[in-house]
C-alpha positions in Angstrom: -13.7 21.0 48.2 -15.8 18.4 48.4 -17.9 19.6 45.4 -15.0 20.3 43.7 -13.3 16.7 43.9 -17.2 15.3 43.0 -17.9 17.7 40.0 -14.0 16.3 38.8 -14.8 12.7 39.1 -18.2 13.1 37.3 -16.5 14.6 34.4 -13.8 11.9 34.7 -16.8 8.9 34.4 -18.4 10.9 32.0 -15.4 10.9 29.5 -14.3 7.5 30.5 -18.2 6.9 29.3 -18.1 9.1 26.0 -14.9 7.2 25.2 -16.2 4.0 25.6 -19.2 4.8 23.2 -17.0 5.9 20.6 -15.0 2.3 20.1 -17.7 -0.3 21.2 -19.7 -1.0 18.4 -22.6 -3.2 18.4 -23.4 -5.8 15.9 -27.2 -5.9 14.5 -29.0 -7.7 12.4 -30.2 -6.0 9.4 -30.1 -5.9 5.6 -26.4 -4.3 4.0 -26.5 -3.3 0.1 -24.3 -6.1 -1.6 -24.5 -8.2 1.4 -26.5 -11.6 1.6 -28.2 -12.6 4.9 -29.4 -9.9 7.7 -28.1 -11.9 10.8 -25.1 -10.3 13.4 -21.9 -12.4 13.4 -21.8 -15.1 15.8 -18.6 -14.2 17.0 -18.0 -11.8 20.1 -16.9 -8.8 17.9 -14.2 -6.8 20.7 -14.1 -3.1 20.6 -12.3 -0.9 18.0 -12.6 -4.1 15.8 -11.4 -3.0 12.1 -12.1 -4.2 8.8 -9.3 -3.7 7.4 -10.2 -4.1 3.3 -13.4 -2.7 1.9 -14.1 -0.6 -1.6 -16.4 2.7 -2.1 -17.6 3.1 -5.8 -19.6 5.9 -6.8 -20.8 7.0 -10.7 -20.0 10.5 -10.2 -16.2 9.6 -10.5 -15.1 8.3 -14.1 -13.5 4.4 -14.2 -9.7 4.5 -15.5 -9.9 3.8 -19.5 -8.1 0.4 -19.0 -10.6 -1.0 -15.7 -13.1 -3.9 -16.5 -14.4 -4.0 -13.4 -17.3 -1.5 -13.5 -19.6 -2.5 -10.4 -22.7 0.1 -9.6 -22.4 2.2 -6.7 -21.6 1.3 -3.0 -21.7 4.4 -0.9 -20.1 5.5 2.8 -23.6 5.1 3.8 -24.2 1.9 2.5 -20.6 0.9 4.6 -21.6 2.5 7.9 -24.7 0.2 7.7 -22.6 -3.2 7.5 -20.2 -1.8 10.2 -23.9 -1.2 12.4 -24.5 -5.4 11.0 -21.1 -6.5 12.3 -20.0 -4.5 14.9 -16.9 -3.2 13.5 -15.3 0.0 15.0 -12.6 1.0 12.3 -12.2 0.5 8.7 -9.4 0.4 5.8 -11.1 2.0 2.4 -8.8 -0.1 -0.6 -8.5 2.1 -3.8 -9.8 -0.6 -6.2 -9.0 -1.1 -9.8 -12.0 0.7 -11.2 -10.1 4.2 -10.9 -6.7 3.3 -10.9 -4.6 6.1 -10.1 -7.2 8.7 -9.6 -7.7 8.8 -5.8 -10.2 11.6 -5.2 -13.0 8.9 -4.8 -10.3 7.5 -1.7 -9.7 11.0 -0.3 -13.3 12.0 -0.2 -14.8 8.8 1.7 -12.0 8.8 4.0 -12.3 12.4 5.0 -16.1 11.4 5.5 -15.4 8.5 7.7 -13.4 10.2 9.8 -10.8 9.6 12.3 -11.5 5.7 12.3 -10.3 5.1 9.0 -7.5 4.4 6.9 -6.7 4.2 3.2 -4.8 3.0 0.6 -4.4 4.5 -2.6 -2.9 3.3 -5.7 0.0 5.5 -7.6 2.6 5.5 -10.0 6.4 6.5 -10.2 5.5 10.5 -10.9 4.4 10.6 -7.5 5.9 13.8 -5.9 6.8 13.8 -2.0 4.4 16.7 -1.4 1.4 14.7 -2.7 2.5 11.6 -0.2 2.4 14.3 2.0 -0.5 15.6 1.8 -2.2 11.8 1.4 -0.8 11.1 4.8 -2.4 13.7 6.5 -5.4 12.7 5.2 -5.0 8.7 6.4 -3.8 7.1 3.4 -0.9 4.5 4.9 -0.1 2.3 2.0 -0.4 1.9 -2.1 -1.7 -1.1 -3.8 -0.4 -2.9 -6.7 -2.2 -5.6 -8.8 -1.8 -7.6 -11.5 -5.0 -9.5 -11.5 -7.3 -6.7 -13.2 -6.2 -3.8 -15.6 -6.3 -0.6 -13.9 -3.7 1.3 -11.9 0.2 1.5 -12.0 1.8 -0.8 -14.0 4.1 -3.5 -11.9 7.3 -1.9 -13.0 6.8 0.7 -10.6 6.5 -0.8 -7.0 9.9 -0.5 -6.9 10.4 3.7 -7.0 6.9 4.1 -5.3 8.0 2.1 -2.5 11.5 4.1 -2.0 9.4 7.1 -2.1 7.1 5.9 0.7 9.5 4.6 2.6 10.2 7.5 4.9 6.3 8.0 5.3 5.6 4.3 6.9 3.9 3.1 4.7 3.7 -0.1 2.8 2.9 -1.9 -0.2 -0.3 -3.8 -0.7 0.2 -6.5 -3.2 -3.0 -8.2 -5.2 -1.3 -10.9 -7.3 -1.8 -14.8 -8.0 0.3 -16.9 -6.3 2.3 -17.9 -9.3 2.7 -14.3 -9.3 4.3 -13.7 -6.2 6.8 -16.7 -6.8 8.0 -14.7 -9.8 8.1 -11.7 -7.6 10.1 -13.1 -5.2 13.3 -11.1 -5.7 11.5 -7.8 -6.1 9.5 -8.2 -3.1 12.5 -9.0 -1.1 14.5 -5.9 -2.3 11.9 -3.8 -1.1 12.6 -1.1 1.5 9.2 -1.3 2.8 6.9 -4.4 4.3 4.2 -6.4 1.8 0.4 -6.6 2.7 -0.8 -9.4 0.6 -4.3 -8.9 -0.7 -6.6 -11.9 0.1 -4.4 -14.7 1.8 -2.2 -14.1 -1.1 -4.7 -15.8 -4.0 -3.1 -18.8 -3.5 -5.2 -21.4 -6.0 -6.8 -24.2 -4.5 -6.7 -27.0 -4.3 -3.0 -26.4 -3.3 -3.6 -23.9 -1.1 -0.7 -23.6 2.0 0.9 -26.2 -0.3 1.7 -23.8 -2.8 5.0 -22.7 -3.0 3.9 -18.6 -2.9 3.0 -19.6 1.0 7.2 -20.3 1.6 7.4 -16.7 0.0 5.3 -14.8 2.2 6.0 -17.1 4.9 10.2 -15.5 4.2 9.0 -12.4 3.8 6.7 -12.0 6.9 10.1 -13.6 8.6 12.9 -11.3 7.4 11.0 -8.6 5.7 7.7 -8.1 8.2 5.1 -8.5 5.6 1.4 -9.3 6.5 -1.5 -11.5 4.8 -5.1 -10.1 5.0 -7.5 -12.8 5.8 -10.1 -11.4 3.2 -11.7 -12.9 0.0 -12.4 -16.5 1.3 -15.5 -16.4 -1.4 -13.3 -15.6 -4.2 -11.4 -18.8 -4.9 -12.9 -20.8 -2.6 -14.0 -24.5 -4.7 -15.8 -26.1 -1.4 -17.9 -22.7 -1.1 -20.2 -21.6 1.3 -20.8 -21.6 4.2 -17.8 -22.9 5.4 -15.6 -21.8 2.7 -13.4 -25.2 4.1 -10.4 -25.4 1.4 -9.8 -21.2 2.3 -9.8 -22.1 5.9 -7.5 -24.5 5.9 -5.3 -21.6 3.8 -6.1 -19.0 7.0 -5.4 -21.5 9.8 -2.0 -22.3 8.5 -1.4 -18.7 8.4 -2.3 -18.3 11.7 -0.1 -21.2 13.0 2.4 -19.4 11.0 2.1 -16.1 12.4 -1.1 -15.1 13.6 0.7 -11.6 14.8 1.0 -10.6 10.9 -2.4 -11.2 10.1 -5.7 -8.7 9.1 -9.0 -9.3 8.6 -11.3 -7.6 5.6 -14.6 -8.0 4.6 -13.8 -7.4 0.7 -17.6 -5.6 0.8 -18.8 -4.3 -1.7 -17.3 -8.1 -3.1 -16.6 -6.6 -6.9 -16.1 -9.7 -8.3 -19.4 -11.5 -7.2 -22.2 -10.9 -9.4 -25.1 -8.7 -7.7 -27.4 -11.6 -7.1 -24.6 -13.9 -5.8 -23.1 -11.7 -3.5 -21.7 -13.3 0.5 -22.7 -12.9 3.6 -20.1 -11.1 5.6 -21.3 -12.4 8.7 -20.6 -15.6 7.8 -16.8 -14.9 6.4 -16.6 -12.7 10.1 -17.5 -15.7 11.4 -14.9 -18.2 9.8 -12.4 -16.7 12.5 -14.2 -18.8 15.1 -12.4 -21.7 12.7 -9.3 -20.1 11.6 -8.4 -18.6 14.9 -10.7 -19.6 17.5 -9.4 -18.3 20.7 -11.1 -15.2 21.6 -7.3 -13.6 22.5 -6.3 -14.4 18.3 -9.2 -13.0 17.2 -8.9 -9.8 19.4 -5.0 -9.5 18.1 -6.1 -10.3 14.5 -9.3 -7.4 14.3 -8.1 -4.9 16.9 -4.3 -5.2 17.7 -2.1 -6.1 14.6 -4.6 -3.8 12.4 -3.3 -0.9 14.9 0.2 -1.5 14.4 -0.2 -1.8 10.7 -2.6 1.5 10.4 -1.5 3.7 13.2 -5.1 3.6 14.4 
């Protein structure tokens, strides 16, 4: 009996041990294609932390006729190696504009990440139920809209996508300009699923939280549950790096807003950056040691509010 009870709590430590390795990562420094710098965050990066807004591109899939944003080739490899860089557990694979409807690049490099990841696809109203389906099962969770760059469903038809989601979970992700979203207001409101606002909303600076798309998302994440993804602090950003100080001041009035709605994204392979101008995305990991600097918001905003929103 003896044996028996020691043979049972070896195999107990041993799984407790096997489960542990497979949701600690940890973060080192090393070169990441389309990544500046080499250097780990700073940060203390908790396990199963998720990035929750990243693109794959890959030449063997054609671009959507309408896309201008054509960027060379970022692979699941080249991914896995800035997850090894920042010690990130879980990621959120973002259909981007480049192939607008046609998911099969999505499908394929979720399927190849595995269990850890999540995606989100972009359709249109034709959308049958057996194809959200069959998306689910595969980890797909939401559908993006944009109107910043051509590509993908046109606006008209968040509406009838998001009724034919609804019963799946999943929610809208919204890439828009903050004037945008204040003409949006009445549609967002209307719909029967939540909002995930692409990079802190694009809120222009210098008006930043002043702006009056931050009241809109601030109703919506009240009545409506929406979030805002902390991603893309490079992209409109007119103090710049390293501090990125004018988008900071965006994501900390966010978080004094509602910390328990918010996401953070890496925005890698950063599309919109030219090659040799590219971030470091240790650095914008980093910025939540100024946007949220207790260790306790951090660990909500990579590990905890990302689970709620992905069913991770």
């Amino acid at each position: 009996m003896i044996t028996l009870i020691s043979r049972r709590h070896c195999l107990a430590l041993l799984s407790a041990v096997a489960a542990l390795g497979a949701t600690t990562h940890h973060a080192f420094a090393q070169p990441v294609p389309w990544s500046s710098g080499t250097a780990a965050p700073s940060i203390a990066v908790p396990p199963n932390a998720t990035d929750c807004h990243h693109h794959i591109y890959d030449s063997r899939f054609p671009p959507a006729p309408s896309a201008t944003l054509r960027p060379p080739d970022a692979s699941v490899d080249n991914y896995r190696q800035l997850q090894r860089r920042l010690g990130l557990a879980r990621n959120v694979v973002v259909q981007p504009s480049t192939y607008g409807t046609d998911n099969r690049l999505l499908v394929e490099s979720v399927k190849a990440f595995g269990n850890n990841a999540r995606g989100i696809a972009m359709l249109d109203a034709t959308v049958t139920t057996d194809e959200i389906k069959r998306l689910h099962a595969i980890g797909i969770r939401g559908v993006r809209f944009g109107t910043r760059l051509p590509g993908g469903a046109p606006i008209d038809d968040l509406a009838p996508v998001a009724r034919k989601i609804a019963e799946f979970g999943w929610h809208i992700q919204l890439v828009s300009d903050g004037d945008k979203i204040v003409e949006l207001k009445d549609t967002l409101e209307g719909l029967p699923v939540p909002v995930v606002f692409d990079h802190m909303g694009h809120l222009p600076e210098p008006a930043g939280p002043d702006h009056p798309a931050f009241g809109v998302i601030a109703r919506l994440i009240e009545t409506r549950g929406a979030w805002v993804k902390l991603t893309g602090a490079y992209i409109l950003s007119k103090s710049g790096a390293p501090t990125y100080a004018d988008r900071n001041r965006l994501a900390r009035a966010f978080v004094k807003l509602a910390a328990e709605r918010l996401v953070w994204g890496s925005d890698w392979p950063h599309p919109t950056s030219p090659a040799d101008a590219k971030p470091d995305d240790a650095v914008l990991l980093d910025l939540l040691a100024v946007s949220a600097p207790d260790a306790k918001l951090q660990a909500q905003i990579l590990v905890d509010n990302p689970a709620a929103l992905y069913g991770f």
